[in-house]
Structure formats: C-alpha cells, structure tokens
KOLFI-100052 format. One line per 10 residues: number of its first residue (from 1); their letters; for each residue y, x, z of N, C-alpha, C. Coordinates in steps of 0.001 Angstrom, whole numbers, plus 500000, padded with zeros to 6 digits. Layout:
% residues N
NUM	A	Y X Z Y X Z Y X Z | ...
***
This chain:
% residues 165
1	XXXXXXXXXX	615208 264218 103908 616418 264134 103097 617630 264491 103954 | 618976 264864 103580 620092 265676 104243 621434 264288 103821 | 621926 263999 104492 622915 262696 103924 623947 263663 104109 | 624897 263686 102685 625650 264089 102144 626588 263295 102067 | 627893 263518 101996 628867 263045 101740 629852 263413 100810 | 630792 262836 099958 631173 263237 098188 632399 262518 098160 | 633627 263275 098348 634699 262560 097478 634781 262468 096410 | 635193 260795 096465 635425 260911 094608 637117 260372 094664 | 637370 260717 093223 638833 260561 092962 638869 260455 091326 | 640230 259686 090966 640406 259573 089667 641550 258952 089369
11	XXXXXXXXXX	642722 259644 088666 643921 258667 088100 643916 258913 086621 | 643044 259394 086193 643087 259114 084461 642377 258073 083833 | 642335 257288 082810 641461 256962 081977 640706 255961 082964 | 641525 254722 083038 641115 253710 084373 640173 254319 084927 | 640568 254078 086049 640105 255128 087548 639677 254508 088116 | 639657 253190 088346 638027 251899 088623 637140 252072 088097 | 637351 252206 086636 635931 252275 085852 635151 253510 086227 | 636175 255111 085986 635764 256024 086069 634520 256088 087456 | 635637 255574 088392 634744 255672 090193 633505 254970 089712 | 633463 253734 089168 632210 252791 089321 631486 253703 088362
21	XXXXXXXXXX	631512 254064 087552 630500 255008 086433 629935 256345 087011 | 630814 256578 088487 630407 257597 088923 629472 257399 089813 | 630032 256250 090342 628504 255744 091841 627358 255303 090721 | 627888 254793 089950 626063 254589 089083 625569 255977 088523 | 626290 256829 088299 625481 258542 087917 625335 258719 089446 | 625786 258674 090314 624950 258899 091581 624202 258721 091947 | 623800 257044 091467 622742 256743 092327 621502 257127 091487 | 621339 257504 090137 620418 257914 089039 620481 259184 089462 | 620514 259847 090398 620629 261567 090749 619091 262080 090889 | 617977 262382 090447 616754 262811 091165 616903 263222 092264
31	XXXXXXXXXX	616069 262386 093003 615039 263226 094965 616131 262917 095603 | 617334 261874 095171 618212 261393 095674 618149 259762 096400 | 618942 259108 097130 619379 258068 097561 620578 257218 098071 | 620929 256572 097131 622487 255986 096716 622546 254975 098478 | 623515 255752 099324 623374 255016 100631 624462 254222 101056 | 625779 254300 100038 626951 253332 099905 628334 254143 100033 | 629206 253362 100194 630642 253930 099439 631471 253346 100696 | 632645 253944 100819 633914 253456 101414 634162 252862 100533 | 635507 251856 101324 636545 251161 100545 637205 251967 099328 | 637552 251737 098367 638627 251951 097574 640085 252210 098038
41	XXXXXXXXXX	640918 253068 097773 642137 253378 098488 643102 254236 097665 | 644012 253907 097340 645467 254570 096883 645630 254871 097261 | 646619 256513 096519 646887 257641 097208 648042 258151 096244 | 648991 258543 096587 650233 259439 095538 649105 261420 095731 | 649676 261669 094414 648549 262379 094381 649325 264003 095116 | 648562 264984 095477 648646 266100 096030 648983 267179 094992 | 650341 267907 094879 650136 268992 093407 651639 268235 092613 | 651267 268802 091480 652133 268412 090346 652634 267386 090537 | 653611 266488 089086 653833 265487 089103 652890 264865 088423 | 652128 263343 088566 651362 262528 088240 650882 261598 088724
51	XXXXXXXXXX	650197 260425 087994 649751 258898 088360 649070 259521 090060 | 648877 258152 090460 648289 257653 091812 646761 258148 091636 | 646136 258236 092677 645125 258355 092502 644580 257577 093163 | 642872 256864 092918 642570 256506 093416 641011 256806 093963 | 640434 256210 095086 639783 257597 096046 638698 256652 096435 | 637260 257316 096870 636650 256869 097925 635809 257847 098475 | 635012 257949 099675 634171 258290 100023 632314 258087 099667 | 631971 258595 099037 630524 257828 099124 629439 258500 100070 | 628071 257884 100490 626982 258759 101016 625800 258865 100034 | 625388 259507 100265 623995 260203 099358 622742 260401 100690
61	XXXXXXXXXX	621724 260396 100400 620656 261108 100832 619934 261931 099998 | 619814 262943 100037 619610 263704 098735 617954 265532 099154 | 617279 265309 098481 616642 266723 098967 616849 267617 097611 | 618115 267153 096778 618620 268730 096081 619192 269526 096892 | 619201 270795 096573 619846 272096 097494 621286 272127 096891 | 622240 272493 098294 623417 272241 097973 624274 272885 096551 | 623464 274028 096022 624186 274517 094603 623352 273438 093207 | 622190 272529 093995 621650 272000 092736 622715 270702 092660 | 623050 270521 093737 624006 268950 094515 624840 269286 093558 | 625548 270583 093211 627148 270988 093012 627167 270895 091372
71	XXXXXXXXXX	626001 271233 091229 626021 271424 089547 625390 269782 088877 | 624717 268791 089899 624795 267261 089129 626083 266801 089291 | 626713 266783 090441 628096 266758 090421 629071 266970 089326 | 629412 268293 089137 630172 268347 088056 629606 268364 086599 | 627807 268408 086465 627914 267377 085410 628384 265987 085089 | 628434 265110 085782 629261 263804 085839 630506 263682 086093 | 631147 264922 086552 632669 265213 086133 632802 265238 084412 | 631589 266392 083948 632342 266491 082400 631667 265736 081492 | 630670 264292 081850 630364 263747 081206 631485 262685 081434 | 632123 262360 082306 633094 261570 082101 634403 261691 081578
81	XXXXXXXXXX	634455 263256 081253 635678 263811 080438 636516 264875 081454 | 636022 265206 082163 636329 266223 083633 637303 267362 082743 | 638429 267622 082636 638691 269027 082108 639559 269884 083095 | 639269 271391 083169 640036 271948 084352 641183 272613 083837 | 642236 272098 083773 643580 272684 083281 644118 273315 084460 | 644222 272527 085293 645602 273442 086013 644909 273066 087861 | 645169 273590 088657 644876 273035 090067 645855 272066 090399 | 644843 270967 091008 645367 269494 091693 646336 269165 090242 | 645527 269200 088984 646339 268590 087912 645662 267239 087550 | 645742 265940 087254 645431 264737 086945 644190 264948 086264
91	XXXXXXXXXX	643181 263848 086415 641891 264414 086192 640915 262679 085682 | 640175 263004 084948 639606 261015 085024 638611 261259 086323 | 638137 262064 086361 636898 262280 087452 636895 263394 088457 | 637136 263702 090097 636990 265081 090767 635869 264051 091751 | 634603 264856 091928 634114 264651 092852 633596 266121 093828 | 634486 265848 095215 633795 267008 096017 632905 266560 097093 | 631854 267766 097014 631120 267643 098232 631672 268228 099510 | 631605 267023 100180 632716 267410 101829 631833 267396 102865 | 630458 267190 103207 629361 267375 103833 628057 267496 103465 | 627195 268372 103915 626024 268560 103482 625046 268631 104712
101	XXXXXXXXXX	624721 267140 105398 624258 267382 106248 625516 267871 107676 | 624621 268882 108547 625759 269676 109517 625550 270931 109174 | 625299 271218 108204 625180 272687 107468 626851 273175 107258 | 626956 274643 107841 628200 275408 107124 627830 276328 105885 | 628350 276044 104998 628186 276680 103684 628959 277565 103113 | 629008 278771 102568 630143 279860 102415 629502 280229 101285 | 630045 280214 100099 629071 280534 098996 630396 280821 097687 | 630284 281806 096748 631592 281895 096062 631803 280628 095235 | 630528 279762 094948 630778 278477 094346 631207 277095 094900 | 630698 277333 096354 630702 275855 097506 631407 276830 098575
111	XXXXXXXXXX	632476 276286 099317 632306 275996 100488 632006 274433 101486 | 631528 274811 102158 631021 273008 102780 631356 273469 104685 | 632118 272533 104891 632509 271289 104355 633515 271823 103791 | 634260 270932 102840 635397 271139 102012 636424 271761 102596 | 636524 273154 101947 637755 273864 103131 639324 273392 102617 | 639335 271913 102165 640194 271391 102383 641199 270121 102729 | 639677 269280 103249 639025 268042 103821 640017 267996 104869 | 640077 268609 106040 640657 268452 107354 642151 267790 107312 | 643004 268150 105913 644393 267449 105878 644513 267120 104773 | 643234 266168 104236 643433 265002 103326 643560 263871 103927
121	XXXXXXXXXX	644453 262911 104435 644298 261532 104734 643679 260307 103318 | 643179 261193 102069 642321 260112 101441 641126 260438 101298 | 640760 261280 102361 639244 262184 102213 638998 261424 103749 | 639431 261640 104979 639274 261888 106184 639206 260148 106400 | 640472 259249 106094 640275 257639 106390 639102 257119 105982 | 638948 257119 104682 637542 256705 103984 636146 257505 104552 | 636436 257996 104897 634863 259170 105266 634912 258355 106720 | 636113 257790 107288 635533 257734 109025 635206 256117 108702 | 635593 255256 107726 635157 254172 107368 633773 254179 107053 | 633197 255358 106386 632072 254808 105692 631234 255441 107294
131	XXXXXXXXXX	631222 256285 107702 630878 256761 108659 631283 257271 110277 | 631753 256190 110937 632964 256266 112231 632350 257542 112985 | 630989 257702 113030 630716 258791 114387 630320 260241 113410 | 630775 260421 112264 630595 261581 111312 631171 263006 112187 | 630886 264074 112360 631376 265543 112910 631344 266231 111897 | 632621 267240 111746 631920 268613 111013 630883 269392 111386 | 630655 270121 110657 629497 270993 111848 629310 271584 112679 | 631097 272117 113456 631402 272492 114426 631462 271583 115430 | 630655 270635 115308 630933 269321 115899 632381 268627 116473 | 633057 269314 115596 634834 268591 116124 634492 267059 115284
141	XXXXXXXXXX	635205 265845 116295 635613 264777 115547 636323 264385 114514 | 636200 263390 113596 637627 263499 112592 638792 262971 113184 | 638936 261808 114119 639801 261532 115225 641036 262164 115139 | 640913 263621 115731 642404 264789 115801 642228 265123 114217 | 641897 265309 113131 642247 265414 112013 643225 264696 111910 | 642803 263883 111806 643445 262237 111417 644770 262567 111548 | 645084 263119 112834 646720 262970 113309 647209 263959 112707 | 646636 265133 112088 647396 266070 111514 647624 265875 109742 | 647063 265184 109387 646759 264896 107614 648416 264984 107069 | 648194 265242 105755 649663 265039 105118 649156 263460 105011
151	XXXXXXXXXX	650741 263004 104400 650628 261464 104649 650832 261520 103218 | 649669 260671 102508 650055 260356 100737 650215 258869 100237 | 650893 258237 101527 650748 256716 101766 649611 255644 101038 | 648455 256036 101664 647195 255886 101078 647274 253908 101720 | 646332 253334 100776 646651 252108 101234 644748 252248 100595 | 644769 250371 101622 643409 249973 100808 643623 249245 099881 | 642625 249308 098615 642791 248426 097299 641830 247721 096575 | 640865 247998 097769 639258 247444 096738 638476 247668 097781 | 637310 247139 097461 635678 246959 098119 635276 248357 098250 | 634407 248010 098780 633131 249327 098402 632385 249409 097336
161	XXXXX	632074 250025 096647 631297 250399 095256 630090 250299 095345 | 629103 249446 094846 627800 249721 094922 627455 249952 093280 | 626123 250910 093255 625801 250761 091562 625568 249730 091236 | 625849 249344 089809 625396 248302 089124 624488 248471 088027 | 623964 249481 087576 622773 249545 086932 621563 250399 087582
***
C-alpha cells in the first residue's frame, strides 16, 4: 500500500459536518486504509471574498492508482454538493491529493505533490502535525516551507476526525 496524503477543506453548508462525511467516504474507499486526520484548523480563505474555511490534513493507505485516487476523490466532492464555479471560489467540499507516496506526478489531470501545497500554511501546519518527518519527493523538509507560507491566520479549532460509521 502507498500512504497518501489529502487535503480537505470546506466553508459551505457546515463545514464540520461536510469534513466528518468526508473522512467517513474515505475510510469506505476500496483497497484502501483510513490511517487518521490532523487537527481541525481555521483559515480566512485564499481568492475571492468569502466565509472561513475550515481545513485538515488526513492519511490514507491506499493500492488505488493515483488517477483512480483522483476520481474517488472528487466523487465525494460532488456527492457532497462539490460545484466548480469559479477558482478558489467557496465550496462545501475541496479535497486535494498533496502526496502520493514519494512519487512525482505530472499528468494533465494530477499534479502530485500539489503544485500548490508549498505556500499553504493550512495544508503544510496540519500535514507536519499529522506527519512531523513527512518530505516531498525531492526530499526537501516542510520546516523551510513553513517560513515562506502566506499567512491566513490559521488557528486550531477541533480534534482530529476519525470515521464514525
């Protein structure tokens, strides 16, 4: 199995519920394994004007291939009401895949890791929480990320998510 890693995010259409409905479609993923979540964390959101968002990191162990990963994924974006209007526009559900393993991925549908992970401070805090000794695959640390992130005065606000069904 390849342990994966998945931002999730959500300021529409309570965005607790949304996250928790999402770690339970996670952990129901086939040839998959639900391996736990960062903290919960507020974030002013990136883009337009709109609500807060709120964020976590989760892990997976998973032996789907990274375009089969991409497409259960955003089925549980649009089963939760996912619609793509506008970029970085308010959303009930975004989940990206930000590691796949130490695989580099270049694909017109995926890039991995998220080629835009490195200056999220609500992608990068939570990811070194759920996982402190995590590398990209260039083996750089997240450490010097860290210091470069935009700042979206991300706070902590909750537990870690485990499924509940």
């Amino acid at each position: 199995m390849i342990r994966c890693y998945l931002g999730l995010g959500s300021n529409l259409a309570a965005p607790q519920q949304q996250l928790q409905a999402a770690v339970n479609a996670l952990s129901r993923l086939p040839q998959s394994r639900w391996c736990g979540s960062s903290s919960q964390y507020g974030s002013r959101a990136v883009g337009p004007e709109q609500p807060d968002y709120l964020n976590l990191v989760a892990a997976l162990d998973t032996r789907l291939s990274p375009l089969v990963l991409l497409d259960a994924l955003q089925t549980i974006e649009q089963e939760q009401g996912r619609e793509r209007k506008e970029r970085w526009g308010p959303r009930t559900l975004d989940i990206d895949l930000l590691l796949y393993g130490n695989q580099s991925i270049d694909l017109p549908r995926l890039k991995v890791p998220h080629p835009e992970m490195h200056w999220r401070d609500f992608v990068l805090v939570p990811l070194q929480e759920l996982a402190p000794d995590s590398q990209l695959p260039t083996g750089e640390s997240l450490a010097p990320l860290l210091a470069t992130c935009v700042d979206t005065h991300l706070t902590r606000v909750g537990p870690p998510l485990t499924p509940t069904d």
